[in-house]
VEXFI-745758 format. One record per residue: residue number from 0; residue in one letter; x, y, z of N, C-alpha, C in turn. Coordinates in Angstrom, 1 decimal. Layout:
N
NUM | a | X | Y | Z | X | Y | Z | X | Y | Z
...
REM end
This chain:
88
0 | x | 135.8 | 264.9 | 85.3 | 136.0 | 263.5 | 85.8 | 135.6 | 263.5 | 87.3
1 | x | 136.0 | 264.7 | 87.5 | 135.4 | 264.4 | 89.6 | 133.9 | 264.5 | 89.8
2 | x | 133.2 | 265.2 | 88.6 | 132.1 | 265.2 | 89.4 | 131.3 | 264.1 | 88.9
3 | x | 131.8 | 263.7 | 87.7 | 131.5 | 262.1 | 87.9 | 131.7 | 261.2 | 88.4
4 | x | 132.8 | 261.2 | 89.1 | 133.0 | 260.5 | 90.4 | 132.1 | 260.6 | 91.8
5 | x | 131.9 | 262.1 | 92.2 | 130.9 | 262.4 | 92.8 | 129.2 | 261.9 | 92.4
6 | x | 129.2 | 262.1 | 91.6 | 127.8 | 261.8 | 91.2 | 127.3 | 259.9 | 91.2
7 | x | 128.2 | 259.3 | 90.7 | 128.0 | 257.9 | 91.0 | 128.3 | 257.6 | 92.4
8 | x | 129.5 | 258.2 | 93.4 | 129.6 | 257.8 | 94.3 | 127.8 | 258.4 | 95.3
9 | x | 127.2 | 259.1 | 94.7 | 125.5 | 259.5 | 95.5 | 124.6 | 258.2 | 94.8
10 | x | 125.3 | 257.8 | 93.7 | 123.7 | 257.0 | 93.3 | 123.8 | 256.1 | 94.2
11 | x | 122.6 | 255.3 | 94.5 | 121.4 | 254.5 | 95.1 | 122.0 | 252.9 | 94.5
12 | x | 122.4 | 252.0 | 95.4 | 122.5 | 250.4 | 94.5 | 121.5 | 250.2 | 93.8
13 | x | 121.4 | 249.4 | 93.0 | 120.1 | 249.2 | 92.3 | 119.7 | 247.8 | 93.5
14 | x | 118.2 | 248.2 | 93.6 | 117.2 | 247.2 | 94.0 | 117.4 | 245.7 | 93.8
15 | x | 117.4 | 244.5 | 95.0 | 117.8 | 243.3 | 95.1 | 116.5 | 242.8 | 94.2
16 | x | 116.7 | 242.0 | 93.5 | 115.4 | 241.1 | 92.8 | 115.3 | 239.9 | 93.5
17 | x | 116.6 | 239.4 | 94.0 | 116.7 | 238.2 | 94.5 | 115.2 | 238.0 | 95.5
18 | x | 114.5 | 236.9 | 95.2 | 113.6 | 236.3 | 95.9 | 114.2 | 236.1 | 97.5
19 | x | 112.9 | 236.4 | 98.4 | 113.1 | 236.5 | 100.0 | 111.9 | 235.3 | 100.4
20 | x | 111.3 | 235.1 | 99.9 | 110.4 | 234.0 | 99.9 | 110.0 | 233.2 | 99.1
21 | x | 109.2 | 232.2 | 99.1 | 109.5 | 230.7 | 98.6 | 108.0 | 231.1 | 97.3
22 | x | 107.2 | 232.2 | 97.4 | 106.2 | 232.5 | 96.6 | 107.1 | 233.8 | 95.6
23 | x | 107.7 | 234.1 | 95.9 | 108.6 | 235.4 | 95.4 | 109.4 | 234.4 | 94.2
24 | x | 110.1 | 233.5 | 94.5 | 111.2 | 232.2 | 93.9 | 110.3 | 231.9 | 92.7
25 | x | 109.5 | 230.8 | 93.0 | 108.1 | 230.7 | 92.2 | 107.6 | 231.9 | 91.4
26 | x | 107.3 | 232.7 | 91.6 | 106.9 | 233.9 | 91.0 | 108.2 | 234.3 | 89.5
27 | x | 109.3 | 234.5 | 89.9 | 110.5 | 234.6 | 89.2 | 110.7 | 233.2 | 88.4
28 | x | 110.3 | 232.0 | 88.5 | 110.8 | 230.9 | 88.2 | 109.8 | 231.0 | 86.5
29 | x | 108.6 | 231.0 | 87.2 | 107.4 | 231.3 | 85.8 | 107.7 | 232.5 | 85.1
30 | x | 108.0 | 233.6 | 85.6 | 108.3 | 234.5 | 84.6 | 109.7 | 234.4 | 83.5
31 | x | 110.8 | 233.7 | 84.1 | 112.1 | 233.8 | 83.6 | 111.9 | 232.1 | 82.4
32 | x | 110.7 | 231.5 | 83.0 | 110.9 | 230.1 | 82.2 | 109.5 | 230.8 | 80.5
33 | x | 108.6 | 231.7 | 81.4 | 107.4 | 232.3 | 80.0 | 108.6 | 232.7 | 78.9
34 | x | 109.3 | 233.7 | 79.6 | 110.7 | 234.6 | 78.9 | 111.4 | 233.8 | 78.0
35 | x | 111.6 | 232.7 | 78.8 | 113.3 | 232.1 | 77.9 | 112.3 | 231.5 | 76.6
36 | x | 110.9 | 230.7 | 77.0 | 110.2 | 230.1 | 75.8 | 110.0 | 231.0 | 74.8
37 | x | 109.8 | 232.2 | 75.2 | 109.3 | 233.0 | 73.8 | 110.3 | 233.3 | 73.1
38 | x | 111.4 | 233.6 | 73.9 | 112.7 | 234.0 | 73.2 | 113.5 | 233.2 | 72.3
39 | x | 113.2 | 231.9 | 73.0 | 113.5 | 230.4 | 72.2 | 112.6 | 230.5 | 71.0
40 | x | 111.1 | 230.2 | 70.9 | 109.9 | 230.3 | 69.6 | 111.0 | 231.5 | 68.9
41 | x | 111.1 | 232.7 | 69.3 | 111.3 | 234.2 | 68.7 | 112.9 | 233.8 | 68.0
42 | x | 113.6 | 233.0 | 68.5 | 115.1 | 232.8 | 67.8 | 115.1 | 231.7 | 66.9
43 | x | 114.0 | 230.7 | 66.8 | 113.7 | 229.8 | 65.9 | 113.4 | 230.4 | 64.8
44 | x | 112.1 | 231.4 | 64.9 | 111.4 | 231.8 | 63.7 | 112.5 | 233.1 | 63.1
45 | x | 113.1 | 233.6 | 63.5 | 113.7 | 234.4 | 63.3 | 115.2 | 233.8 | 62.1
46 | x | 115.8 | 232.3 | 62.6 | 116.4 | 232.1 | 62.0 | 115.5 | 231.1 | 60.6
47 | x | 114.4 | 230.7 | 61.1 | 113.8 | 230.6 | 59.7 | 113.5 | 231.3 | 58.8
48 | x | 113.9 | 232.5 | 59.2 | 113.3 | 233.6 | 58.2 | 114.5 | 234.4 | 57.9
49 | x | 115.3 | 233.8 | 58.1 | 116.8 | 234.4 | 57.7 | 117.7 | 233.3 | 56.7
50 | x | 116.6 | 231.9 | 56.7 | 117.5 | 230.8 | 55.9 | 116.6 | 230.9 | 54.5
51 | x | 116.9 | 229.9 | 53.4 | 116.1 | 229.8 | 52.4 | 115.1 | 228.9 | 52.8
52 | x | 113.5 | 229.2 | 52.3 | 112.8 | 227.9 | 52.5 | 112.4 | 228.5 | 53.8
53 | x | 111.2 | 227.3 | 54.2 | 110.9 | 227.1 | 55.5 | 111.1 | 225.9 | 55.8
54 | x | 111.3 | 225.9 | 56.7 | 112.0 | 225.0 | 57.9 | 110.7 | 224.2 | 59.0
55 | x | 109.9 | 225.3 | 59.1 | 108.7 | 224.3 | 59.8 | 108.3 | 223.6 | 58.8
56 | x | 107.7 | 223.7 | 57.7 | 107.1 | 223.1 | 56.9 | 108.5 | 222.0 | 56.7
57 | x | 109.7 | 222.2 | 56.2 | 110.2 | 220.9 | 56.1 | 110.5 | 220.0 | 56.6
58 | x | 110.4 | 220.3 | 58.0 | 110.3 | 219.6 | 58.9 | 108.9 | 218.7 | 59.1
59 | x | 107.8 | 219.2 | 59.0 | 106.3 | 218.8 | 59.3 | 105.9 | 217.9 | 58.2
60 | x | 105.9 | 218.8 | 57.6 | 105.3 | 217.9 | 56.0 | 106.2 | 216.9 | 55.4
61 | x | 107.5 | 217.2 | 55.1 | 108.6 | 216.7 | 54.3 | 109.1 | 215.6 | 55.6
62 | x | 109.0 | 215.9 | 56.2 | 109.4 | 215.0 | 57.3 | 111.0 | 214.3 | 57.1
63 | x | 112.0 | 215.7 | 57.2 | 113.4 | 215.7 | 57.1 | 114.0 | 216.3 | 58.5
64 | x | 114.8 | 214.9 | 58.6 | 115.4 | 214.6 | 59.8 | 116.4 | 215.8 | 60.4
65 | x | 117.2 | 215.9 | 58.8 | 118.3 | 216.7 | 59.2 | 117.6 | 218.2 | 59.3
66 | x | 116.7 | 218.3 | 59.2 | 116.2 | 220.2 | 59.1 | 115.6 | 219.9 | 60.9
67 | x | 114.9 | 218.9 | 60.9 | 114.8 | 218.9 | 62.5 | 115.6 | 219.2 | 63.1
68 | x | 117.2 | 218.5 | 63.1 | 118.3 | 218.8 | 63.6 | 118.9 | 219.8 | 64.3
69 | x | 118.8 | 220.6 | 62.7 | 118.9 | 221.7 | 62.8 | 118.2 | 222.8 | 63.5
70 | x | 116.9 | 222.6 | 63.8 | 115.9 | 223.3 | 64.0 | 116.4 | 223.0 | 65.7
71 | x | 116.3 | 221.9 | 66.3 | 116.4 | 221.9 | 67.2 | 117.6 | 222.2 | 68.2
72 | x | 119.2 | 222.2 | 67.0 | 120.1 | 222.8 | 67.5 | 120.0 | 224.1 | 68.2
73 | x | 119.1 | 225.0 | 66.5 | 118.9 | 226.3 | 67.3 | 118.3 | 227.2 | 68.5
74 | x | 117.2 | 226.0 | 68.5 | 116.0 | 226.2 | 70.1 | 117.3 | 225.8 | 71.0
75 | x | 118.4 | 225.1 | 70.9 | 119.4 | 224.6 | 72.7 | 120.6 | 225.7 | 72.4
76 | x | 120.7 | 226.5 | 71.2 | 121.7 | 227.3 | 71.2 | 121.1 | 228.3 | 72.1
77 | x | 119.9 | 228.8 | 71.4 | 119.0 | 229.9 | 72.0 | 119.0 | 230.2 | 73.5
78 | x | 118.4 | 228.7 | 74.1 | 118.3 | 228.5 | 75.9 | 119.6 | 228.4 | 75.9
79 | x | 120.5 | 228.0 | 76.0 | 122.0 | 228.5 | 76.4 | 122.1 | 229.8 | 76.7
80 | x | 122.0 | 230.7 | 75.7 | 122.2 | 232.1 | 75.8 | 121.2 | 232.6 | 76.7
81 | x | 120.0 | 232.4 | 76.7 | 118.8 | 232.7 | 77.5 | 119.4 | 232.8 | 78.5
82 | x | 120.5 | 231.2 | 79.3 | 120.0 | 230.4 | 80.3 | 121.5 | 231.5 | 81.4
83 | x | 122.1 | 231.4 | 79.8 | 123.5 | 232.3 | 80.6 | 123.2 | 233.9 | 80.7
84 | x | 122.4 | 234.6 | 80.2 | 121.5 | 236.0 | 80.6 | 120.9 | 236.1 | 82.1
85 | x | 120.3 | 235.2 | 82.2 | 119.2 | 234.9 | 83.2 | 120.3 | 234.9 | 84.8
86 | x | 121.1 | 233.6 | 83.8 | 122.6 | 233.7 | 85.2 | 123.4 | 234.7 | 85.8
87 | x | 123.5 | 235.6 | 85.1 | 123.9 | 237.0 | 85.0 | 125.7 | 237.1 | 84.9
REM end
C-alpha cells in the first residue's frame, strides 16, 4: 500500500485541455459538436437495430408519427448523455 502511495504521489497531473485562446475554444467546440453528432447517428442506429423492424424506413416511407417520436426521443436521450460526458 505505501508504495502505492508513493508512486501516485510522483505521478505528473494530467495535462490542462482547457482552451487558452479564443482559436483553441473553436477548435474544441467543432471537435466535441463532430463527436456528440456521430455518437448521436451511432445511438440512433444502434437502437434501431436492437428494436423489431426499422424505424428509418417507418418513419420515411410509412410516414408514422409515433416511431418519429420515438426516434427522436432517442437522438435528445443520446445528447444528454453526450452533453453530460463532455461536462465532465
Amino acid at each position: 500500500m505505501h508504495s502505492l502511495h508513493a508512486l501516485l504521489a510522483q505521478a505528473t497531473p494530467p495535462a490542462n485541455w482547457h482552451a487558452t485562446s479564443l482559436g483553441e475554444a473553436l477548435l474544441n467546440v467543432a471537435i466535441f459538436s463532430v463527436a456528440g453528432t456521430l455518437l448521436a447517428i451511432a445511438g440512433y442506429k444502434l437502437f434501431d437495430f436492437c428494436t423489431p423492424g426499422n424505424l428509418h424506413e417507418e418513419i420515411l416511407k410509412n410516414r408514422n408519427l409515433a416511431a418519429a417520436v420515438v426516434g427522436g426521443a432517442i437522438i435528445l436521450g443520446v445528447c444528454i448523455i453526450v452533453a453530460a460526458a463532455i461536462m465532465g
